[in-house]
C-alpha positions as CSV (number, residue, x, y, z in Angstrom):
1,X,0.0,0.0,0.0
2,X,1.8,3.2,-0.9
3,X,0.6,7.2,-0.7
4,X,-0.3,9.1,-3.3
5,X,2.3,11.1,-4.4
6,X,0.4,14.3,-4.8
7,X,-0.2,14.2,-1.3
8,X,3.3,14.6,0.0
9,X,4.7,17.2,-2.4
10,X,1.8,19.7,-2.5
11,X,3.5,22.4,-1.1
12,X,1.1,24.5,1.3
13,X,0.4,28.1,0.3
14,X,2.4,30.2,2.2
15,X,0.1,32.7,4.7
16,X,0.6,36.6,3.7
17,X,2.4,38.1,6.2
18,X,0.6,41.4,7.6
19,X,3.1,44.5,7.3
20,X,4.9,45.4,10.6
21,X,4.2,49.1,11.5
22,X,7.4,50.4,11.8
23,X,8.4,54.3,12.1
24,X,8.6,55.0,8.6
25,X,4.8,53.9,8.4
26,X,2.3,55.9,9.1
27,X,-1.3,55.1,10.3
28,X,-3.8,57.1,8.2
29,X,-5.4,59.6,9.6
30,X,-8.6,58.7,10.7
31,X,-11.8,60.5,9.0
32,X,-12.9,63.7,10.8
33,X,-16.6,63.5,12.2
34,X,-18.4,65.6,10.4
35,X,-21.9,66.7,12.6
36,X,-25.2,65.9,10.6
37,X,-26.6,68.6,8.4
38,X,-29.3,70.3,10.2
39,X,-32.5,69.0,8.8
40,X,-35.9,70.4,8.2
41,X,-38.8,70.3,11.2
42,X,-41.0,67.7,10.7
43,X,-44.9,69.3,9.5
44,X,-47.2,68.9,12.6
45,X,-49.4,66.2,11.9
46,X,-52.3,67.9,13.5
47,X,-52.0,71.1,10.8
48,X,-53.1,70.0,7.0
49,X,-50.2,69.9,4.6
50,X,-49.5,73.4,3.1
51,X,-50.2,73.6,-0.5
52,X,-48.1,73.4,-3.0
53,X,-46.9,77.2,-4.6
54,X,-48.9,78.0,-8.0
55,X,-46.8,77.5,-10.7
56,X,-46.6,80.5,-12.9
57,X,-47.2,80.5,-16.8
58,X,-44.3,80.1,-18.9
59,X,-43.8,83.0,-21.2
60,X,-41.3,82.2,-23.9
């Protein structure tokens, strides 16, 4: 009874080392937080929805 050859002489795929931070690496910087825009107030639900402005004729 003898092994496969393929077996034995696969060579394994060597693992990618992960890059040692040294001093000439620098982290990047990390994103500045920018606040959220202010946004619009919410209509009151108790007040109807105000109408949409009239749209004016186009004069060409």
């Amino acid at each position: 009874m003898t092994m496969a050859p393929q077996e034995m002489t696969t060579p394994r795929e060597p693992e990618p080392i992960p890059p040692v931070p040294g001093p000439d690496t620098v982290p990047p910087a990390p994103d500045p937080v920018t606040p959220n825009p202010p946004q619009p107030p919410l209509p009151d639900p108790l007040q109807p929805p105000a109408p949409d402005p009239p749209i004016p004729p186009r004069t060409e």
